[in-house]
C-alpha positions as CSV (number, residue, x, y, z in Angstrom):
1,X,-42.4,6.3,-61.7
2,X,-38.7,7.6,-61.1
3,X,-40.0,8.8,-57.2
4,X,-41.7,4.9,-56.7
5,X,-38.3,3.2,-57.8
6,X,-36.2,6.4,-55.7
7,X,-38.7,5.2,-52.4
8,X,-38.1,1.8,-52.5
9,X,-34.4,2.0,-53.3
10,X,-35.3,4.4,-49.6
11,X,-37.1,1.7,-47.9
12,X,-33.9,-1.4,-48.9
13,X,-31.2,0.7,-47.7
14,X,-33.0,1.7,-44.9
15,X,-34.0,-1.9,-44.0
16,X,-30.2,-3.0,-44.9
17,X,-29.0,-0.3,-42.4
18,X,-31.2,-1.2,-39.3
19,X,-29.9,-5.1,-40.0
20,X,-26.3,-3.9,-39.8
21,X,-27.0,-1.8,-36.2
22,X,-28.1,-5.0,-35.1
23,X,-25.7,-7.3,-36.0
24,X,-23.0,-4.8,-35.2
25,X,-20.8,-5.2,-32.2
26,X,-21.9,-2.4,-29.2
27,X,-18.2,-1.5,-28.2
28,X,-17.7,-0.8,-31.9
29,X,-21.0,0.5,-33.5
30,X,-20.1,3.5,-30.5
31,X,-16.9,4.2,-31.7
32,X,-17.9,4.4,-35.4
33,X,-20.2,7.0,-34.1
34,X,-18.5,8.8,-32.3
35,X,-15.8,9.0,-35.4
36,X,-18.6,9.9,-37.8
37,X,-20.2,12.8,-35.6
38,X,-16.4,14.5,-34.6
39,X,-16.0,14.4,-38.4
40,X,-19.4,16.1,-39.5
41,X,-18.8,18.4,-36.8
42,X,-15.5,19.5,-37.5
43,X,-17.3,19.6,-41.6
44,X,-19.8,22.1,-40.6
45,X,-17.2,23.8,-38.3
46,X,-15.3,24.3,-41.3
47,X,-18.6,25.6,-43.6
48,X,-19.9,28.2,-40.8
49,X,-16.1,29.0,-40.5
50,X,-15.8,30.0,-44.2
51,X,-19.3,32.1,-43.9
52,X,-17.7,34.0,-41.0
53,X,-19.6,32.2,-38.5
54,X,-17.0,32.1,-35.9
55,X,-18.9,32.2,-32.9
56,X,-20.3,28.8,-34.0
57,X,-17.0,27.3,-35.8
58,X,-14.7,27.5,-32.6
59,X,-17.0,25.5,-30.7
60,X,-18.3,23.1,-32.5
61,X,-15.0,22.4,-34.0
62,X,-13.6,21.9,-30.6
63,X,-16.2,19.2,-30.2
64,X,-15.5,17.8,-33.1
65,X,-11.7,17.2,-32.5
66,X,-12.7,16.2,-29.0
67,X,-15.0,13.7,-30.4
68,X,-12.4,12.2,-32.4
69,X,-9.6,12.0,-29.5
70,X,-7.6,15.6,-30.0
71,X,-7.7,18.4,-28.0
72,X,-6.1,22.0,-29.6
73,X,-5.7,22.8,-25.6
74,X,-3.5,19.9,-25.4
75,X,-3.8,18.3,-21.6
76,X,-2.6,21.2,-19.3
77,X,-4.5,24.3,-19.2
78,X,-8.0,22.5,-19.4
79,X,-7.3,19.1,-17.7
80,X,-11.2,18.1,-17.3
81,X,-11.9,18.6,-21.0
82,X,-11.3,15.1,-22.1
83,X,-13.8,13.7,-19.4
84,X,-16.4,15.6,-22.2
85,X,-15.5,13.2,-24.8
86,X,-15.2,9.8,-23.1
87,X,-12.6,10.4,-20.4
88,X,-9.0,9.6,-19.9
89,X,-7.9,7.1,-22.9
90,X,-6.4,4.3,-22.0
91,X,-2.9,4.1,-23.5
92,X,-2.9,0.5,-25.0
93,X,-4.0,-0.8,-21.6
94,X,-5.8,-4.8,-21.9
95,X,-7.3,-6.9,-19.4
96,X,-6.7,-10.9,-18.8
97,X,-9.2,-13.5,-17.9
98,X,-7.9,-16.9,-17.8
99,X,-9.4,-20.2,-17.5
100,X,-8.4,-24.2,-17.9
101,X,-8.9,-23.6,-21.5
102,X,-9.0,-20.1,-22.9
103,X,-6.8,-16.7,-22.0
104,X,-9.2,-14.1,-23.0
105,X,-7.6,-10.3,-23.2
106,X,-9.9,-6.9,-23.6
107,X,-8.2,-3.9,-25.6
108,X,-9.7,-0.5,-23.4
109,X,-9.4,1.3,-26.5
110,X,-11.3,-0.5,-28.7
111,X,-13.5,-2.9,-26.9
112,X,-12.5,-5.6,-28.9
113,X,-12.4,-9.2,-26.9
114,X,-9.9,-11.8,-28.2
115,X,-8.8,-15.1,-27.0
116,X,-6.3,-18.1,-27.4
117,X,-6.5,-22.1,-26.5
118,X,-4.2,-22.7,-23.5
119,X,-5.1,-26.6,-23.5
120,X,-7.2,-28.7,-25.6
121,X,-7.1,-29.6,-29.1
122,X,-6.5,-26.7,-30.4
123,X,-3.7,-25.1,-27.6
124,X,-2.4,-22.0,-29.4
125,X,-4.7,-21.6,-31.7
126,X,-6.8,-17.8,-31.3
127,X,-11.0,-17.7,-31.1
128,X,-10.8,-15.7,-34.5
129,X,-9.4,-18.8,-36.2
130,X,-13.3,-20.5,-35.8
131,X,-16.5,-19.6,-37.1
132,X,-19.2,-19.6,-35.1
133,X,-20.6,-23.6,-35.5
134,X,-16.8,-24.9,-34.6
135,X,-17.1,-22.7,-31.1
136,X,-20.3,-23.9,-30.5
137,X,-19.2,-27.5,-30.8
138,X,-16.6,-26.9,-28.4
139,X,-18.5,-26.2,-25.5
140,X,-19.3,-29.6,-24.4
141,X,-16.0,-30.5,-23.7
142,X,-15.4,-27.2,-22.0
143,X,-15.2,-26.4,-17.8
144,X,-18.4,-24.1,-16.6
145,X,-16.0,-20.8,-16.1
146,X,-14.3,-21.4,-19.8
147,X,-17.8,-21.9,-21.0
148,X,-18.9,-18.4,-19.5
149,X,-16.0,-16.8,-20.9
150,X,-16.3,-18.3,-24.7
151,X,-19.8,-17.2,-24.5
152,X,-18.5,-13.4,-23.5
153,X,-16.8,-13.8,-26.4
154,X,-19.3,-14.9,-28.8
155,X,-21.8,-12.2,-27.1
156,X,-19.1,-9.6,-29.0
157,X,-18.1,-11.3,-32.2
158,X,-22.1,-12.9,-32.8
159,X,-24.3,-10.8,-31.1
160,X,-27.4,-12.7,-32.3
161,X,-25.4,-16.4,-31.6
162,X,-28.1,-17.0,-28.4
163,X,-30.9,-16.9,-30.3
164,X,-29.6,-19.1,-32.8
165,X,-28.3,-21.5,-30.5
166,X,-31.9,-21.9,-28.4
167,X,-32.6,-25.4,-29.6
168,X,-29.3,-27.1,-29.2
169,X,-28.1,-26.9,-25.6
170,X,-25.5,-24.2,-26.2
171,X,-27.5,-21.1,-25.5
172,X,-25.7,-20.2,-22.4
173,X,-27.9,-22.0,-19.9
174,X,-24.7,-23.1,-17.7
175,X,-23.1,-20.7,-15.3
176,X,-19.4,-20.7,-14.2
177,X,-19.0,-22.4,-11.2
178,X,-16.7,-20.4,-8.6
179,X,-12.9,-21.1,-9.1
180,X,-12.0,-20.4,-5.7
181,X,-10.5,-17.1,-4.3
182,X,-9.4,-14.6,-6.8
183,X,-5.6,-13.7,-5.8
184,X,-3.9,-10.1,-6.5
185,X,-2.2,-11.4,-9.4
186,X,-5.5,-12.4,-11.2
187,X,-7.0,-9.0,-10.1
188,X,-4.3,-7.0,-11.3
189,X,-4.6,-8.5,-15.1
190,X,-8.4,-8.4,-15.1
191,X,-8.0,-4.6,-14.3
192,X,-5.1,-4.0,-16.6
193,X,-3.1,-2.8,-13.5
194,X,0.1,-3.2,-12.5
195,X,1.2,-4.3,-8.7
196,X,0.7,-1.5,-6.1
197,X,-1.7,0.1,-7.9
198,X,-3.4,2.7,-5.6
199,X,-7.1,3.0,-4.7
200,X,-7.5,5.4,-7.0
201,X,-6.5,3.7,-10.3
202,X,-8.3,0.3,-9.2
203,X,-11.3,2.4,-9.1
204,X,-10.7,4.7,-12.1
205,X,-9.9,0.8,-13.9
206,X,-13.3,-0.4,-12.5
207,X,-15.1,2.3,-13.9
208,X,-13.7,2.0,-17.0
209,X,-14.1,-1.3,-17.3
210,X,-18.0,-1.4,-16.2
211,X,-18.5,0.9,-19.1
212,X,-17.9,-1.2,-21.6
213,X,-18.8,-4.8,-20.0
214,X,-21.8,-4.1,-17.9
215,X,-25.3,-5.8,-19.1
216,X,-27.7,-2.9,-20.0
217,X,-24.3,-1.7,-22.4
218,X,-24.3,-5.1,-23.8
219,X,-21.9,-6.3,-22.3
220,X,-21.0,-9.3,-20.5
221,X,-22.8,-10.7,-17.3
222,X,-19.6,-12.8,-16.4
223,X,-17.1,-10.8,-17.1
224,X,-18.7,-7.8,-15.2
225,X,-19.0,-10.2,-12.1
226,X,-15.0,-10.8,-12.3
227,X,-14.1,-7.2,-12.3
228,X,-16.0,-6.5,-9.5
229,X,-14.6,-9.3,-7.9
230,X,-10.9,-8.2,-8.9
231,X,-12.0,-4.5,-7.8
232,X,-12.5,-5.6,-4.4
233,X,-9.9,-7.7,-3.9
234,X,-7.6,-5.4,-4.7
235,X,-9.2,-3.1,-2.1
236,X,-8.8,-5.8,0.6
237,X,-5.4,-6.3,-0.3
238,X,-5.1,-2.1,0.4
239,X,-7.2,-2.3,3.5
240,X,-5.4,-5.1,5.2
């Protein structure tokens, strides 16, 4: 009896767990990973450390502190050994998209995605204010390229909002319609630059940013588009 009651206790919290990976926002469920496996590692580290197993402590507990963001070599003597954990971090670096009614902003640290209401009702007022039936009702009365981005938006804070939305016209069938030629000042804030970046850092930005908005990461379709877009006008602007 007490290993039937012990299996399906098992088979809930099992079942409970793979519901919370899928609700769980991509940018997010990553970096609670990554947290979780630099602190087993540095655990272990620590346990073959005690036992005299030094030839495995040293470098798994490198990897562990790597994991989490520190590096005991500091960021001279081995400059390439962050790119083993995730690359360069991003110092509080954010990226602006802006449309007739929403400024949307993306933290490179965290991957989270806010935004606020720069006309409309609700002018002021951030996304995070809204559950998601009020956004959804607030897409008629939106422009195609403030639709797109809402729907970037609710892709990170409802990642199963499309297929709840399938039957009532908001499950992102429009696509933003062009809003004319990107200038440098648009392309700047969508990388998180500042002016006269060099070629280097527009494409170091670029990367970065494709890594956490491209499609097959879950990211967004839209907002990938625009920083491609802001990536090569930026170029344009260094070529002419």
């Amino acid at each position: 009896m007490p290993t039937l009651v012990a299996g399906v206790v098992a088979v809930v919290l099992l079942y409970l767990l793979l519901q919370m990976f899928r609700a769980a926002n991509p940018a997010m469920l990553a970096r609670a990973i990554k947290i979780g496996g630099g602190v087993v590692s540095l655990a272990v580290a620590a346990y073959t450390g005690l036992r005299g197993e030094l030839a495995v402590a040293i470098p798994l507990g490198i990897f562990g502190a790597g994991l989490l963001g520190w590096s005991p070599f500091g960021t001279t003597g081995f400059p390439n050994l962050g790119g083993l954990f995730g690359g360069q971090r991003s110092q509080g670096q954010s990226s602006r998209v802006r449309s007739a009614y929403l400024d949307m902003s993306l933290d490179h640290d965290s991957g989270e995605l806010s935004g606020t209401f720069v006309s409309g009702a609700h002018v002021g007022r951030s996304l995070g204010e809204f559950d998601l039936g009020q956004l959804l009702a607030m897409m008629p009365d939106f422009d195609a390229e403030s639709v797109a981005l809402l729907e970037s938006y609710l892709d990170r804070r409802f990642p199963a909002w499309r297929e709840n939305a399938q039957g009532n016209g908001t499950g992102g069938q429009r696509r933003a319609a062009a809003s004319g030629k990107m200038t440098a000042e648009e392309a700047y804030q969508i990388l998180g630059l500042q002016p006269g970046a060099s070629r280097d850092d527009i494409a170091r930005a670029h990367r970065a940013l494709m890594k956490k908005l491209h499609p097959d990461q879950g990211g967004s379709t839209y907002l990938a588009a625009r920083v491609n877009e802001a990536k090569d006008t930026l170029l344009r602007t260094h070529h002419s």
